[in-house]
N, C-alpha and C positions, 0 to 999 in steps of 0.2 A: 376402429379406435378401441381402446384397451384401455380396461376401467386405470390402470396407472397411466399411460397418454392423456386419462381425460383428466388425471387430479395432476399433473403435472402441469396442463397446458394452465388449467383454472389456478393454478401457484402462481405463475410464471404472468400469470393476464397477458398470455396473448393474445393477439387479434384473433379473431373467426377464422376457422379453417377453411380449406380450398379442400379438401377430402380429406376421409378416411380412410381409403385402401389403400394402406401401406403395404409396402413389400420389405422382405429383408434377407439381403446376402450377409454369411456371416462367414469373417475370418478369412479373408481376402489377401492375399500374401505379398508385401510390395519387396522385392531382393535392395538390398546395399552393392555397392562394387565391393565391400572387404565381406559378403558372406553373409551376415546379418538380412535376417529376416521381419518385416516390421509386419505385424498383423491391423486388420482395417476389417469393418463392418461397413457396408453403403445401405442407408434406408433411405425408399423413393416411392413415390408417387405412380401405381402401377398404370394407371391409364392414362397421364396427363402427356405422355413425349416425352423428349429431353428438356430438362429443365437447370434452372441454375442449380452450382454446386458449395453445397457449406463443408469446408475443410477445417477439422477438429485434430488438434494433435494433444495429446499428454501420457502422464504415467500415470492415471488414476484409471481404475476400473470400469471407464465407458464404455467397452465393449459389452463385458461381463455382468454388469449389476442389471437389475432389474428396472432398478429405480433410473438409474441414469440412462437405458438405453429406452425407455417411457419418456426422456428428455428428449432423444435425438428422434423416437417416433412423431410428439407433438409437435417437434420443428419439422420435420416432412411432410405433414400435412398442411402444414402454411402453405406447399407447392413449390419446394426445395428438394434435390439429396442430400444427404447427412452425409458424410464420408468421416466415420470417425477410429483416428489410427492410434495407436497405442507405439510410446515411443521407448527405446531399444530397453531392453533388460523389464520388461512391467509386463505382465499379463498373456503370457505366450510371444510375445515379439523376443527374437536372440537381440546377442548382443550385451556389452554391459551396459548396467546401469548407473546413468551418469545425468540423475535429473535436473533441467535447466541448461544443458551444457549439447548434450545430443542434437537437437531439434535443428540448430546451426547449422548443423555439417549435414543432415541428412535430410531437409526442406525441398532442397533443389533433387534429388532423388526421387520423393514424394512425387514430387508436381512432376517430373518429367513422364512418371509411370499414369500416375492422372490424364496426362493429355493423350495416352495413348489408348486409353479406355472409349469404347464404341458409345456408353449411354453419355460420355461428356461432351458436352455441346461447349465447350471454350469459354463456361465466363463462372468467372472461381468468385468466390469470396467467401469471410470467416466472421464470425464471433462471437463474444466469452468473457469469462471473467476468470480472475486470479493465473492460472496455470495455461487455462486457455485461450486469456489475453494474451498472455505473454508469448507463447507458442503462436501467435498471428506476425510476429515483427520477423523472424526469420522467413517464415512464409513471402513476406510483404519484399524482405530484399530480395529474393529471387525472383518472384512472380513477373513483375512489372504489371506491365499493360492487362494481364490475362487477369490478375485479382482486381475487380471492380468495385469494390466494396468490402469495408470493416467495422467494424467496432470492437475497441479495446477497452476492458472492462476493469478497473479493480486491480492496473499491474501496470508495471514499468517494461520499457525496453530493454534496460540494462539491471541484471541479476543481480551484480554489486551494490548498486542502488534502492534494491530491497532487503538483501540481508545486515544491511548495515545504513544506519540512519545517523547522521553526525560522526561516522568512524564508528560508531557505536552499536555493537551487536545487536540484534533485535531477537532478543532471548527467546523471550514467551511464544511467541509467533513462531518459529522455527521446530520449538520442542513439538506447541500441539500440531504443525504441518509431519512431524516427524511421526509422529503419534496416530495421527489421521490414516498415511501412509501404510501403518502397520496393519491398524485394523480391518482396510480395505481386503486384506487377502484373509481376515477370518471368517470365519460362519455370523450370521447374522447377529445370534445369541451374542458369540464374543463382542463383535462390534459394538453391540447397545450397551453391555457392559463396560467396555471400553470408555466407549461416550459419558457415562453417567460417572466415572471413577477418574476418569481423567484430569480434570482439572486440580483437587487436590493431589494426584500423583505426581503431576507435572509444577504444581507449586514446591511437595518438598524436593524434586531432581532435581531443581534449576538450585538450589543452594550447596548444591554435593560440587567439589571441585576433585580433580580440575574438572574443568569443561568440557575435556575430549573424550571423557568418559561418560559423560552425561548420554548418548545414543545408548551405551549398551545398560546402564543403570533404569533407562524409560523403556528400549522396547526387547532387550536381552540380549542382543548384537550388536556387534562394531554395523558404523554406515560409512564408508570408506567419505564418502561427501561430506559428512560432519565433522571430520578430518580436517579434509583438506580444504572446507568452507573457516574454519579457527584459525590455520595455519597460514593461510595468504588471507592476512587482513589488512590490506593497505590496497591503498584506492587503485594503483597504476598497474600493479604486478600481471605479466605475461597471461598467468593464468586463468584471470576471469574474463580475456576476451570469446571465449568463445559462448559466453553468457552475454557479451556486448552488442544487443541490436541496433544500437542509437545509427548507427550508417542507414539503416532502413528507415529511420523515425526522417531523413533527412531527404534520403531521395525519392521514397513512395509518392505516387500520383494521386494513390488508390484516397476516396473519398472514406473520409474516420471518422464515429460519433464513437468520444472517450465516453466514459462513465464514472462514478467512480462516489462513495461519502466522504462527506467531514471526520466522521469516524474510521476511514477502512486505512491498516497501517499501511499500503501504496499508494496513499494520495499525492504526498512529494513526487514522487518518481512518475505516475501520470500529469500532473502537471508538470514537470521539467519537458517531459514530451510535448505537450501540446504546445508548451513557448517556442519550442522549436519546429514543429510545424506548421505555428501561425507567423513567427519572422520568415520562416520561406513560402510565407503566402502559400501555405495550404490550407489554411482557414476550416480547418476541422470543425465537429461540434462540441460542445462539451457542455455533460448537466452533470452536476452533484447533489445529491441528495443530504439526506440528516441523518445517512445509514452508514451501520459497522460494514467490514466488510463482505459480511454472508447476505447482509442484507443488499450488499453492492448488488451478489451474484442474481438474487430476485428479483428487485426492479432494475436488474440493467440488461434482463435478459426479455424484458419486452421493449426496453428500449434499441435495442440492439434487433430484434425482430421488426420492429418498427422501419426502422433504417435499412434493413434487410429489401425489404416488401417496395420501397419506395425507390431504391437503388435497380432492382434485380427484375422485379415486377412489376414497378410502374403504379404499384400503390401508393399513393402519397397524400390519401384523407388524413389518417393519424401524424404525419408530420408536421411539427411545428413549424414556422419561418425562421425566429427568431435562433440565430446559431449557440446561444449559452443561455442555459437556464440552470439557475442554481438555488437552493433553499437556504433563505434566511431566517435562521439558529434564534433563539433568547425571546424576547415579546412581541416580534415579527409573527415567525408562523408563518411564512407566507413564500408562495416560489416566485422569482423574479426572473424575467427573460431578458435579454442585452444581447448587443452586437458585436462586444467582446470581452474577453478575460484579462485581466479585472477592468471591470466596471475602468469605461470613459471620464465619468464625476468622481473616481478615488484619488486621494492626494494622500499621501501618507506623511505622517502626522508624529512627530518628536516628544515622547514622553520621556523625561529622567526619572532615575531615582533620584531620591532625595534624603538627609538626616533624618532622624526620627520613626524612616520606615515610611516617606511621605513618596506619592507617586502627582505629578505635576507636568507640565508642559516649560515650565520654568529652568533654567536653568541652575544649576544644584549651585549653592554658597558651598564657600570653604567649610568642610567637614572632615572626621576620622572615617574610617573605614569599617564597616558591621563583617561579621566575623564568626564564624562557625565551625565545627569538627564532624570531618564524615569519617565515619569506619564504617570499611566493609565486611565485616563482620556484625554490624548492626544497620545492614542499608535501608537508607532512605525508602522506601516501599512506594510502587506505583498504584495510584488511587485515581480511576477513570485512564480517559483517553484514549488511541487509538489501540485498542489491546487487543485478545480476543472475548472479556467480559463485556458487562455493561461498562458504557460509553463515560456516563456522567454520573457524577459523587458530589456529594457534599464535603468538601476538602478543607473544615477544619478540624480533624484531628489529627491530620496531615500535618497541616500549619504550628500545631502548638510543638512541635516537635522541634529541639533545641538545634538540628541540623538543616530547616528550613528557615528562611528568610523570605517574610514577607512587606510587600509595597505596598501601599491602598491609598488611591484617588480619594480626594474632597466627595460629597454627595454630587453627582449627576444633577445640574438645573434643567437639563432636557434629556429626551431619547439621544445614544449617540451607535450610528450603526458604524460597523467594522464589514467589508466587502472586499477581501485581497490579500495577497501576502502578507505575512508575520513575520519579524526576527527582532533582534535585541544585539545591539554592541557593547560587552560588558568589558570592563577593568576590571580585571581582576591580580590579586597573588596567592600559589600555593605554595605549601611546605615541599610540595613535589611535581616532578616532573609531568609523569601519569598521574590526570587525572580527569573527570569529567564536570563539564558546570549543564545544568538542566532548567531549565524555562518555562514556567506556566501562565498563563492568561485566565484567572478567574472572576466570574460575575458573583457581587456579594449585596445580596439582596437588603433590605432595611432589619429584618431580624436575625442579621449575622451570615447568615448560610452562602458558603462560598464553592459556587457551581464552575470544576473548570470548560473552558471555554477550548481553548487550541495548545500546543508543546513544543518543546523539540531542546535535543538535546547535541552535546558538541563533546568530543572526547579530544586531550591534549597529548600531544608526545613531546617528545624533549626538541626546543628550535622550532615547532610545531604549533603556536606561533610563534617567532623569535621575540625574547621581552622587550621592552623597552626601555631606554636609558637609564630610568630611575626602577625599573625592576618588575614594572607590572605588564600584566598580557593582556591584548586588546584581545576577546575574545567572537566570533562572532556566531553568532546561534540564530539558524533558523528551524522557525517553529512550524507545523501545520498551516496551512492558511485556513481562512476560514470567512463565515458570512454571519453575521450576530450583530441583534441588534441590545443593546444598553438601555433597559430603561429609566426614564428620569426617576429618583430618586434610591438607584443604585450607585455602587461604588465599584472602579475597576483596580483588582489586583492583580500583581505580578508576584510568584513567588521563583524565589533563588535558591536550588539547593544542587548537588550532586548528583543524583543518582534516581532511579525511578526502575526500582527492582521488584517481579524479574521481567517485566516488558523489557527492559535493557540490562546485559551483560553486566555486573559490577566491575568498574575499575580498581583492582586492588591495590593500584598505588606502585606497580613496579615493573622493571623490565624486565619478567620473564614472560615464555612466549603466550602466547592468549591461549592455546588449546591444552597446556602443560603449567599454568600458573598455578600454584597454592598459599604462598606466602602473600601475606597482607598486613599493608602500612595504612597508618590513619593520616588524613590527611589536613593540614589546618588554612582554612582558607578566608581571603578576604576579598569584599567588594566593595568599591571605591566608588563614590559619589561626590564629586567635586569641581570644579571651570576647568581641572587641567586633564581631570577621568571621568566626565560627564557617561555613566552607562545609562545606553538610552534603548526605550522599545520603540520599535517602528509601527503605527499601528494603521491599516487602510481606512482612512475616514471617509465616507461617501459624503459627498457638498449636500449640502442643503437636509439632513438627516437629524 
């Protein structure tokens, strides 16, 4: 063991090791049919035999770091191999570089050179979080039967589904993955200075238009991906299926414990996965926690070792029974176990807006319409939620801002717990075609302080949704889901505004292309609360709470 194995393992809380003598092959060479060379480390257990195999794929410096290959030694001592590949154009592997996109096409390549390897003993499995979540669902289409076990951590199967949240860019997240990326190939020194300078360098880029210049404004090169990630921004386009793993989310055998927070921006897209592997009765696991997403990567990688050991090994003290456990947010505090997602006792629950800025169960009386101007040129600013900063804010100086609109419930007569999907159906009218409506859930305590809770935001295009007779657009916004409990003598708000920059992209109001846009239109907007435009949130209420 290796004083970094030993602080990794102790980061990480894994279970007790099965040994310390590790061994390590380095730089292992698996061929492509077009030429393409991918490089692979295997770290194993020297005296234990053939043992199960953990298959790791990404374009981050797993091989090479020190720090990370003290990750893949604490996992071989659990009484694993590590097999961790480096995918095409990253790190000595040839090939271009094409991340998110590569792993697709070259998976079954991978695995076919794996079964041919003398120390593998035929029983694969994977798991990880964010990059090397997601690099488990190509694995999983191919594999079949031979991958016995996963856990997908902190990431979706489909790549579109993470860059884009509502149609809507996921700015912030992208520059610092871009960022991150860079500093991986510096000396250590740059790195940490990287890290510490970063987040204000990446606050003023994300305001430089256009957009497509933003990669060589942050790290001093074009990134051919940042490109062509701006230029096909529509949901259907040819181009992002080879980022499309959802056919494997559908046919895999292989036994899953997702993971995943309240906070980490691929909570949507892991849960769109798990619905669809619990309607095909795969009955996955799933816990979420009260973490961003770095914190996903720490406690989901003992949970995911956990599942490992239980699957592969036949360790099955640390495993729970109960298949979902999730933590309940606000005056709870507390982790809740259940037999599925969402909760059996959730009934969800019809809130309107109302006049006056009133939030109710009630049905809205005849009313005008409240009304606001967003310029993007002065955008709405993101304050908490799933970002890469801190999670939660007190959001009212957010609130007093002339381009938000806020709702606030009567005072709470009891606790009221929320366990389940979020969204809100709004009416709305804009002055324009392009444009975005954005959704917040805040708890607002007895001396004002208005904590948000969950989001999400919806970007429009022209017919996109087609308006209705009288001219207004039903719009529909799903938010984060989330587990929060409400205490009595608080108040629930909803605020309504555009924009939430730079965690998301600003809509400038026009039809030029998104990676080439610079002109920008204000735009004037209204929402409509009335028996004929009732906009309503949907909120999961647990019975009896």
């Amino acid at each position: 063991m290796s004083t970094y194995s030993r602080l990794m393992a102790k980061f990480f809380k894994f279970p007790p090791a099965e040994t310390h003598d590790i061994k390590v092959e380095k730089d292992l060479k698996i061929p492509m049919p077009d030429g393409a060379v991918l490089l692979a480390n295997r770290y194993y257990p020297h005296k234990l035999g053939k043992r199960p195999t953990i298959l790791i794929c990404s374009v981050y410096n797993t091989r090479t770091s020190p720090s990370y290959s003290a990750i893949s030694i604490a996992t071989a001592e659990q009484g694993f191999n590590v097999v961790a590949v480096n995918s095409r154009g990253s790190f000595g592997s040839t090939g271009d570089f094409d991340p998110f996109f590569s792993e697709q096409k070259d998976a079954p390549n991978i695995i076919e050179w794996l079964k041919k390897q003398e120390w593998f003993n035929g029983e694969l499995c994977s798991q990880g979080a964010s990059y090397y979540g997601y690099s488990q669902w190509p694995i999983a289409g191919y594999a079949g039967q031979l991958l016995k076990a996963m856990s997908t951590q902190a990431t979706g199967s489909n790549f579109r589904d993470m860059v884009y949240s509502g149609d809507t860019p996921m700015l912030e997240v992208f520059l610092f993955w871009m960022d991150t990326i860079e500093s991986m190939h510096k000396n250590l020194l740059a790195s940490l200075i990287a890290y510490e300078t970063g987040p204000n360098k990446r606050t003023k880029v994300a305001k430089h238009l256009p957009l497509g210049e933003l990669d060589t404004k942050l790290v001093g090169h074009k990134n051919k991906f940042w490109t062509e990630w701006l230029n096909h921004n529509q949901e259907h386009e040819n181009y992002w299926k080879p980022g499309d793993n959802s056919s494997a989310v559908s046919i895999t055998e292989t036994p899953n414990h997702m993971v995943s927070g309240w906070h980490d921006f691929f909570l949507p897209p892991l849960i769109k996965d798990y619905n669809t592997q619990k309607g095909n009765k795969k009955a996955p696991y799933l816990t979420i926690g009260p973490w961003t997403h770095a914190q996903t990567a720490q406690d989901g990688g003992r949970e995911g070792m956990i599942w490992l050991n239980a699957h592969m090994l036949n360790r099955r003290d640390d495993l729970r029974e109960a298949p979902v456990c999730v933590f309940v947010m606000g005056s709870s505090n507390e982790w809740r176990e259940y037999s599925t997602w969402p909760p059996e006792n959730m009934k969800i629950e019809k809130w309107y807006l109302q006049p006056k800025f009133g939030l109710t169960t009630d049905l809205p009386v005849d009313s005008m319409p409240d009304n606001y101007v967003y310029d993007p040129a002065n955008p709405t600013p993101s304050v908490g939620g799933a970002a890469t900063g801190k999670p939660v804010y007190d959001n009212r100086e957010l609130e007093s801002r002339p381009d938000v609109l806020s709702y606030t419930s009567n005072i709470l007569g009891d606790d009221m717990e929320l366990i389940g999907p979020v969204s809100a159906e709004l009416f709305v009218k804009s002055s324009l075609e392009y444009t975005d409506f954005f959704v917040k859930i805040c708890d607002v305590d007895p001396s004002g302080k208005s904590l948000n809770v969950c989001d999400g935001i919806q970007r429009l295009f022209p017919e996109r949704p087609s308006p209705q007779p009288d001219g207004t657009i039903q719009v529909t916004v799903n938010l984060w889901p989330t587990a929060y409990r409400f205490m009595k003598g608080h108040k629930i708000r909803v605020q309504i505004s555009s924009g939430a920059f730079p965690r998301f992209a600003r809509n400038l109001g026009t039809d030029e292309p998104l990676a080439t846009a610079t002109k920008m239109k204000v735009a004037n907007q209204s929402i409509f609360h009335d028996p004929e435009h009732p906009s309503t949130i949907f909120l999961p209420i647990i019975k009896g709470s």
